[in-house]
C-alpha positions in Angstrom: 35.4 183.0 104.9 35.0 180.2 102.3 38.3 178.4 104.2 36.4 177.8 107.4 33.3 176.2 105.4 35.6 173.6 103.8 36.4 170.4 106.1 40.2 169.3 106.1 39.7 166.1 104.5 37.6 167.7 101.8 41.1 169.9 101.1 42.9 166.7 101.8 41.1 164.8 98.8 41.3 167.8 96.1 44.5 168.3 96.8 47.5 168.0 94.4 50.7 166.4 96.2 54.3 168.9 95.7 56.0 165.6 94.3 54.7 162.5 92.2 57.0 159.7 91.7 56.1 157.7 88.2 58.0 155.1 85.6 58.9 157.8 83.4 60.6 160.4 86.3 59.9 162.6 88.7 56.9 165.2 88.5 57.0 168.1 90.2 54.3 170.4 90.7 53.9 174.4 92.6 50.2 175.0 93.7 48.8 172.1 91.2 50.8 173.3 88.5 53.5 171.0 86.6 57.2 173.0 86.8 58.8 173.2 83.1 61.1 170.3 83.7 57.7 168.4 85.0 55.9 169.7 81.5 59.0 168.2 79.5 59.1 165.0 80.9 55.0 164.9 80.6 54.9 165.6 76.9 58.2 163.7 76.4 56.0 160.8 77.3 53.3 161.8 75.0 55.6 161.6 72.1 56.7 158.3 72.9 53.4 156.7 73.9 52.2 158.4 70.3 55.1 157.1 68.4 54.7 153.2 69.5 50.8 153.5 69.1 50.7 151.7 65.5 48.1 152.7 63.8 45.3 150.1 62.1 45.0 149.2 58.7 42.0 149.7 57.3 39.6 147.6 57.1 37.8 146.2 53.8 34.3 148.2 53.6 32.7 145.9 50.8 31.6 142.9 52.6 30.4 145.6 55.1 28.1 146.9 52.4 26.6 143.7 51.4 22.9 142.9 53.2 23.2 139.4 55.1 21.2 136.5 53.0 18.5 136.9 55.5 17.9 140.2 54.5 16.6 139.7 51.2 15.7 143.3 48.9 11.9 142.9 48.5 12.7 143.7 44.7 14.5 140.4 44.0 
């Protein structure tokens, strides 16, 4: 049986705990997978964490396509 061959602190390590306490609420889990109310709150945060991400401008490419003076074009 695959059970006996496993040691308990091996199980202990892979584990997923019932009940995670975070900033954002409560998580709550049944054999390592998230309840709904668990899955709500997790993309919930998503959202939020994707909607005070501000994007960056973009960057001026020119002076990115210029060759440095040291690099001189052997054609003049």
């Amino acid at each position: 049986m695959a059970v006996d061959e496993v040691s308990p602190d091996a199980l202990q390590a892979i584990s997923i705990p019932d009940k995670v306490e975070t900033n954002f609420g409560n998580l709550q889990f049944f054999d390592g997978v998230p309840t709904k109310a668990t899955a709500d709150i997790l993309y919930d945060n998503l959202d939020r964490m994707r909607a005070v991400m501000t994007p960056r401008p973009a960057r001026n490419c020119k002076p990115a396509r210029r060759s440095p003076p040291w690099a001189a074009s052997p054609r003049g």
